[in-house]
C-alpha positions as CSV (number, residue, x, y, z in Angstrom):
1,X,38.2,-60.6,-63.7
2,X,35.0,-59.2,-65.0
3,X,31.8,-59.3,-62.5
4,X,29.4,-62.0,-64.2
5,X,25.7,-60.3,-64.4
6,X,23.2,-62.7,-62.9
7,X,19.4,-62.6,-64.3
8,X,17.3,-63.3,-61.4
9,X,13.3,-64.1,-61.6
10,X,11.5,-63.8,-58.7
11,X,8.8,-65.9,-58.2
12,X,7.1,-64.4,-55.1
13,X,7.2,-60.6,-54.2
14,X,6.5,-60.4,-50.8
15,X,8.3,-59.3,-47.8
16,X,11.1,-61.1,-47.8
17,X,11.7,-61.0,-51.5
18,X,11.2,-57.1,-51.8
19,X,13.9,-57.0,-48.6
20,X,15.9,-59.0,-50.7
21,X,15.2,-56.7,-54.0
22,X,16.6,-53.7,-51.3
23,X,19.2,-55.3,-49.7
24,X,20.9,-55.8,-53.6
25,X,21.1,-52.1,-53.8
26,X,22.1,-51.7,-50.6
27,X,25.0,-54.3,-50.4
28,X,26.1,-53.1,-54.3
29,X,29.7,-52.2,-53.6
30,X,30.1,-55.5,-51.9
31,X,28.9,-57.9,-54.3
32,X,31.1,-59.6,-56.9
33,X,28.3,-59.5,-59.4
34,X,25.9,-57.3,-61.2
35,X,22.4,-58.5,-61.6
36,X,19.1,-57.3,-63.4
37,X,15.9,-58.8,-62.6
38,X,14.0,-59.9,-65.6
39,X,10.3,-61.6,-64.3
40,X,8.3,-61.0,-61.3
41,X,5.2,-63.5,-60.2
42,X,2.9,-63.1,-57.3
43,X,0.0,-64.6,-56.0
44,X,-2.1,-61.1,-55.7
45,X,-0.3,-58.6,-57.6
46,X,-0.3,-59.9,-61.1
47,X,3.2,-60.6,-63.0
48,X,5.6,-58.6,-65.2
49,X,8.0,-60.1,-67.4
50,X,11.2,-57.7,-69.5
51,X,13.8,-59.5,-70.8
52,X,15.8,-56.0,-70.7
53,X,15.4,-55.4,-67.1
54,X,12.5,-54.3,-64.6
55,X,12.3,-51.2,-63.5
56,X,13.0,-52.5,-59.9
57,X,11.8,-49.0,-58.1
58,X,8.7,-49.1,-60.0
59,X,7.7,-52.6,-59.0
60,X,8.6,-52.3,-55.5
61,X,5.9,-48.9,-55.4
62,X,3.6,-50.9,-57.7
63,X,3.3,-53.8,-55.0
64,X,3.5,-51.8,-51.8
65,X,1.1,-49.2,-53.3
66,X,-1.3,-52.5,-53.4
67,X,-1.4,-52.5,-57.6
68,X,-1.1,-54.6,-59.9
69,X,2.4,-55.3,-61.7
70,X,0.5,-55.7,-65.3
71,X,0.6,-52.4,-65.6
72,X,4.9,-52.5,-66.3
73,X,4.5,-55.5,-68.5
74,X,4.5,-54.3,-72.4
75,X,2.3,-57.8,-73.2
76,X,0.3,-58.0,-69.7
77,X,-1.5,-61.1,-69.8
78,X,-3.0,-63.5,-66.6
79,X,0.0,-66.1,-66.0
80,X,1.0,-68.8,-63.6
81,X,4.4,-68.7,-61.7
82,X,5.6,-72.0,-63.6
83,X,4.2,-69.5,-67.1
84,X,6.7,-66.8,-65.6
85,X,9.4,-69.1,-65.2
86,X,8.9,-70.4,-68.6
87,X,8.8,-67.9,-70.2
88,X,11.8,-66.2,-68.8
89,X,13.8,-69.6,-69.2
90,X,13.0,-69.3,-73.0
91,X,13.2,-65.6,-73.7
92,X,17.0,-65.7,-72.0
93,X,18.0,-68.8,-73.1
94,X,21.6,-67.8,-73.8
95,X,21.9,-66.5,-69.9
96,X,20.5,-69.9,-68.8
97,X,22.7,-71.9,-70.9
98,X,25.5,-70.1,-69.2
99,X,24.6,-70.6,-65.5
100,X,23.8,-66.9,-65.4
101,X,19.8,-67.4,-64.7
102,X,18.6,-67.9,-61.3
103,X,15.2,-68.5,-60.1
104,X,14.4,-66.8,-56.3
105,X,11.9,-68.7,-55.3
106,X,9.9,-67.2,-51.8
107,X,6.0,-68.4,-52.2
108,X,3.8,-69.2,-49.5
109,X,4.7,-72.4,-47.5
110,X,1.7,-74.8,-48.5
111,X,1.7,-77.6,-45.5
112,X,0.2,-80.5,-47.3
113,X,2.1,-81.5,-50.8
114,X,4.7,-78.2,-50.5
115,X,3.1,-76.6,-53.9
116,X,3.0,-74.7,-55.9
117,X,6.7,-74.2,-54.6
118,X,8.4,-77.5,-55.6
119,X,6.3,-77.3,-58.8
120,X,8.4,-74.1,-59.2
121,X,11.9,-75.3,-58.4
122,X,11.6,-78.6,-60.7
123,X,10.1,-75.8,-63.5
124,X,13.3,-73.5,-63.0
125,X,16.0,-76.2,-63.0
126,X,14.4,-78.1,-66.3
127,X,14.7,-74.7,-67.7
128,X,18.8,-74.5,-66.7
129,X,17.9,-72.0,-64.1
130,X,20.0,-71.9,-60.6
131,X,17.4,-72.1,-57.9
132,X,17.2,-70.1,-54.5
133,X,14.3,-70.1,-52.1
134,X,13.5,-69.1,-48.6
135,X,10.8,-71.7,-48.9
136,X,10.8,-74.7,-46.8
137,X,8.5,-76.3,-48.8
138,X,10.6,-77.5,-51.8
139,X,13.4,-79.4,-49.1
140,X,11.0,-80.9,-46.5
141,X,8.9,-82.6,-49.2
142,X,11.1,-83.1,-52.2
143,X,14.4,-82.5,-51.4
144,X,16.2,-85.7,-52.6
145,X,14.1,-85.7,-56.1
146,X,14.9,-81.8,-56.8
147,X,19.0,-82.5,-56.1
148,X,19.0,-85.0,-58.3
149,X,17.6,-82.9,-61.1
150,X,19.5,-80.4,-60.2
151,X,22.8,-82.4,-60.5
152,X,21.6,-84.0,-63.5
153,X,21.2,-80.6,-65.4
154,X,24.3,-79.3,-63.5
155,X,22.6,-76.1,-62.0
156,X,22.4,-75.8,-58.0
157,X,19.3,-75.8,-55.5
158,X,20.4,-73.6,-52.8
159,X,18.2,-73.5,-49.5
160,X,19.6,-71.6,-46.9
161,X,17.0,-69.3,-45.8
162,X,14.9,-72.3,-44.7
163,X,15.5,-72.7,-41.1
164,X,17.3,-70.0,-39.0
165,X,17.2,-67.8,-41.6
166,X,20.5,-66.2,-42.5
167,X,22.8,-68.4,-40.8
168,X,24.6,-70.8,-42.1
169,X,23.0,-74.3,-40.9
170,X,23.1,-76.0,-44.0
171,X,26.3,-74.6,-45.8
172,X,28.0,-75.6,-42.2
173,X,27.3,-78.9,-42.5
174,X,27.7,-79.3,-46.4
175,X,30.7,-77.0,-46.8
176,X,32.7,-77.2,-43.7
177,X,32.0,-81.1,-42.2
178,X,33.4,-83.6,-44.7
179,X,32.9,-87.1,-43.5
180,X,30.9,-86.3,-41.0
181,X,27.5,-88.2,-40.1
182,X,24.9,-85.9,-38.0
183,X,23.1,-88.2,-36.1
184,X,20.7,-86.4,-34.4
185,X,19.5,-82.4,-33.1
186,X,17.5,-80.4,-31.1
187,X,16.8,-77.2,-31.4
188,X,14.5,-74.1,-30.9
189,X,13.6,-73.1,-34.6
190,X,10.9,-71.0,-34.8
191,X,10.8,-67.2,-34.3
192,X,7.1,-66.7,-33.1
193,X,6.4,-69.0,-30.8
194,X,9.8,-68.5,-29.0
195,X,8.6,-64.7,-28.5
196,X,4.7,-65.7,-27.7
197,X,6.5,-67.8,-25.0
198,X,8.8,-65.3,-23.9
199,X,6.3,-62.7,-24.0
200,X,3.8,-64.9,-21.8
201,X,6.1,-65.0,-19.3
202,X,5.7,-61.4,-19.1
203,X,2.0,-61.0,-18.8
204,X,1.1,-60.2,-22.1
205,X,-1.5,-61.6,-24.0
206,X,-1.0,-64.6,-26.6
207,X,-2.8,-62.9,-29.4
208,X,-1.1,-59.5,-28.7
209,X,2.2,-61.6,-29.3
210,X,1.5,-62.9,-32.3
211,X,0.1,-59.6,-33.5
212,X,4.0,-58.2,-33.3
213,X,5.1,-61.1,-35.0
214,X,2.8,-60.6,-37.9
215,X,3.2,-56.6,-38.0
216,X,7.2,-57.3,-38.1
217,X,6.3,-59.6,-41.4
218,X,8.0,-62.0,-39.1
219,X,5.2,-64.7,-38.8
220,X,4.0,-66.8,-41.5
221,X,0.7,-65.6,-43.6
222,X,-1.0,-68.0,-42.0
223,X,0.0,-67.6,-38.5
224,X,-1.6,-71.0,-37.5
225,X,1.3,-72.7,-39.1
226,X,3.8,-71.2,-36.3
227,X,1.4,-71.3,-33.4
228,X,0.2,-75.2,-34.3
229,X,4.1,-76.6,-35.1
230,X,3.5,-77.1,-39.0
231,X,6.0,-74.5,-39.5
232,X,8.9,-76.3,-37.2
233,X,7.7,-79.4,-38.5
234,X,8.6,-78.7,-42.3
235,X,11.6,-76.7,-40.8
236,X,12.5,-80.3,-39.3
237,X,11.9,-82.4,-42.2
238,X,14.4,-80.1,-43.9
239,X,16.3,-80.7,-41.7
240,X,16.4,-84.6,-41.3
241,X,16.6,-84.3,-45.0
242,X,19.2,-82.9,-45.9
243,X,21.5,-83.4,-43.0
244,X,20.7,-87.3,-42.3
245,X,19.8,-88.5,-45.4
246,X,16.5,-90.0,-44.7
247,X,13.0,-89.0,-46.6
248,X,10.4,-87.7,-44.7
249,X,8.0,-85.1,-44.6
250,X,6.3,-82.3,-42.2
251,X,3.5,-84.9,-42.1
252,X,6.3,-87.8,-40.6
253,X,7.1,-85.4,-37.6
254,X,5.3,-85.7,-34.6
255,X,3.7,-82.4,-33.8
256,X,2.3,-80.3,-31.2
257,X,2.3,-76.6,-31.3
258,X,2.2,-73.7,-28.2
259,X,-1.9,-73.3,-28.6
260,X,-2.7,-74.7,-25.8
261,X,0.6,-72.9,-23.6
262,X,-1.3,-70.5,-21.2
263,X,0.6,-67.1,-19.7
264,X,0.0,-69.0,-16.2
265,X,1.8,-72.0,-17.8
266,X,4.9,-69.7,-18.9
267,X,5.0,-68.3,-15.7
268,X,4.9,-71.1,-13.5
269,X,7.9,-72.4,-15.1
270,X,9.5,-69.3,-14.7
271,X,9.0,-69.6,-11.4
272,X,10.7,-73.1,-11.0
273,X,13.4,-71.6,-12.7
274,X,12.4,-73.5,-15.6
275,X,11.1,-72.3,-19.3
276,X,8.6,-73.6,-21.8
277,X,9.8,-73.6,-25.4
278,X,9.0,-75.5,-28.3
279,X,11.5,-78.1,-29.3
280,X,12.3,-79.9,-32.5
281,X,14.6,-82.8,-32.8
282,X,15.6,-85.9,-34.8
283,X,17.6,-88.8,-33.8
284,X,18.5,-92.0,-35.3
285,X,16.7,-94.8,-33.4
286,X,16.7,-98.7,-34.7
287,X,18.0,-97.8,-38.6
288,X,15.0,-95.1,-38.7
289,X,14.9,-91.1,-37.8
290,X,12.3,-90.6,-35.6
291,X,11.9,-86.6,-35.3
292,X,8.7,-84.3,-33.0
293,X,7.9,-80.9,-32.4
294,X,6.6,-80.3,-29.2
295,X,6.8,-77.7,-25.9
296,X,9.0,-79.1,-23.5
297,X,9.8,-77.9,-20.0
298,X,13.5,-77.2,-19.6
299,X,15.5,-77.1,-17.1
300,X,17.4,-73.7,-16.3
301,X,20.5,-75.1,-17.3
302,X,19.8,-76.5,-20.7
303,X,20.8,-74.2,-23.1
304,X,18.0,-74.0,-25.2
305,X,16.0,-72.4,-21.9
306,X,18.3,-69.5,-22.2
307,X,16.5,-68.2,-26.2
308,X,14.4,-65.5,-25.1
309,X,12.2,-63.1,-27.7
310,X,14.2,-63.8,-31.7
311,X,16.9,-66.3,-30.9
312,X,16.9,-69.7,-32.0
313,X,19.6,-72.4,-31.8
314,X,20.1,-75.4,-33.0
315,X,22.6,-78.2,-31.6
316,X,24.2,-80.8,-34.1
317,X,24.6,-84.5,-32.8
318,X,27.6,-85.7,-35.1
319,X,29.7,-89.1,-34.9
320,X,33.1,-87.4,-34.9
321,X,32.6,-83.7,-33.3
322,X,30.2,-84.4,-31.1
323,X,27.9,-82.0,-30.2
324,X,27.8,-78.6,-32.4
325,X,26.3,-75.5,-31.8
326,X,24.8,-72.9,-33.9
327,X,23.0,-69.8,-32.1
328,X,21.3,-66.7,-33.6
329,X,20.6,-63.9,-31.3
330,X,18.1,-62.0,-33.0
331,X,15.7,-62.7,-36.6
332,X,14.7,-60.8,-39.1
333,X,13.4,-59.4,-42.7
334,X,17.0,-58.5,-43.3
335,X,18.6,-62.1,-41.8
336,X,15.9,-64.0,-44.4
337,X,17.1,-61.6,-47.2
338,X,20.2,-62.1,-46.8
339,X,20.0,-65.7,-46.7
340,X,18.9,-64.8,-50.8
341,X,21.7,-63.0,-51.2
342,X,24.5,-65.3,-50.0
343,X,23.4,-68.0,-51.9
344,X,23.2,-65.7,-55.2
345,X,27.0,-64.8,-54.2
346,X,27.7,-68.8,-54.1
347,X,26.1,-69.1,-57.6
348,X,28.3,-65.9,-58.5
349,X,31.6,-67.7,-57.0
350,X,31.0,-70.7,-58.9
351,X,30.6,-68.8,-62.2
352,X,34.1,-67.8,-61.6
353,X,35.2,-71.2,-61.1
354,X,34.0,-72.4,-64.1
């Protein structure tokens, strides 16, 4: 059987998406598809759009090299990420009519109304584009809406990069757990502040924490939204979403951050043979999900206490398996990436199916 040939736009060109641009190349002999990338958008680097391919070396200089990607585009014009999408959805019609245009959608998580992100998804599918982000924005503020459309135009909204990264927390759940109902979690779901804890009990210094965190690309833009909970909050409407089928938003969660943790704090606990780390759950109380982020003080035997520096976990509360663990020792550029990348393979898998 023939290897389809996906046309990807990429609507954000940062970090994670260029990792993802490298990790295509890098994982070629592996992959059961070809793929040319056709549109770029970012928020500081202008836009390119070729409907015969982008020079994919070129851009990645261009960016990194801090210029401007209307210098590869042959009619370079100012444009919006929803114009890029557009435009590509019309100029490759044919692709798009055949499930063969996909939309990689990695913007900026925006903490109040999730945009211009879910602006960008709904755009993509009405244009019979796939959709894959590493956003959490799009399924912590709009998640049941942009399924529906997606079902409706018969194209796929795929999300997996959105909490934990690479590992399969969704596809888990939705693949592998018919009939089950997840009633509840708890988990330790953010990168940064599980190393600023970690590294508090050290001795270092909070700000010198976060600084690795941010020169590893591994904390958000806006570091405040890891430090103050917003970013484990959207992470946990996702979440609550998705996997319990109520509607909520970062906004519904109840949410302190690790400001306010001090090294003496950390290291108090330590000594009790106890660990500060902050916790986000969901449960099902009275018909309702009620679901927080917020440090907790755990005991030595709890096994979220045990995540030191990169891991995060996340335990499962179902009816008929009971409790369900998912652990990741270690987060990265790469793990987010590749997050992209196996839902592009899913899209690829269901071509063939068709």
């Amino acid at each position: 059987m023939n290897q389809p040939e996906l046309t990807l736009v990429l609507i954000g060109f940062g970090n994670v998406a260029r990792r993802f641009v490298k990790l295509l190349s890098e994982t070629s002999d592996r992959l059961d598809f070809t793929w040319k990338i056709v549109g770029i958008s970012t928020r500081h680097h202008g836009s390119v759009v070729a409907p015969d391919g982008i020079d994919i070396s070129r851009a990645l200089q261009t960016v990194e090299g801090r210029q401007s990607l209307d210098r590869l585009d042959p009619e370079p014009r100012e444009r919006s990420g929803i114009d890029v999408i557009r435009q590509v959805a019309d100029a490759m019609a044919d692709e798009a009519a055949e499930g063969r245009l996909i939309c990689i959608e990695t913007t900026v998580l925006d903490i109040d109304r999730g945009e211009p992100s879910v602006s960008h998804v709904r755009a993509a599918l009405e244009g019979q584009a796939h959709v894959v982000t590493a956003n959490k924005g799009p399924a912590a503020f709009a998640y049941h809406e942009l399924e529906a459309l997606a079902e409706s135009v018969d194209r796929v909204f795929f999300f997996e990069g959105a909490v934990m990264d690479g590992v399969p927390v969704f596809n888990l759940v939705r693949e592998t757990m018919p009939a089950i109902t997840v009633e509840g979690f708890r988990g330790v779901i953010n990168t940064t502040c599980n190393f600023i804890l970690s590294e508090l009990e050290r001795g270092t210094e909070f700000e010198r924490a976060l600084a690795d965190m941010q020169s590893r690309g591994i904390a958000e833009a806006d570091p405040s939204l890891d430090v103050d909970g917003w970013d484990a909050a959207a992470k946990t409407a996702a979440l609550v979403n998705v996997l319990m089928g109520s509607v909520i938003t970062p906004h519904h969660v109840t949410r302190t951050g690790i400001r306010d943790v001090t090294g003496m704090d950390a290291r108090e606990a330590l000594g009790r043979n106890k660990r500060i780390r902050l916790v986000a759950s969901a449960s099902r109380q009275g018909g309702k999900v009620k679901a927080r982020v917020e440090p907790e003080l755990l005991d030595h035997h709890d096994p979220l206490a045990n995540l030191v520096d990169l891991n995060n976990a996340l335990y499962l509360t179902t009816d008929l398996l009971g409790e369900v663990g998912i652990v990741q020792r270690g987060g990265s550029l790469t793990q987010t990436a590749y997050a992209l990348l196996s839902d592009v393979s899913r899209i690829s898998q269901r071509l063939k199916e068709l």
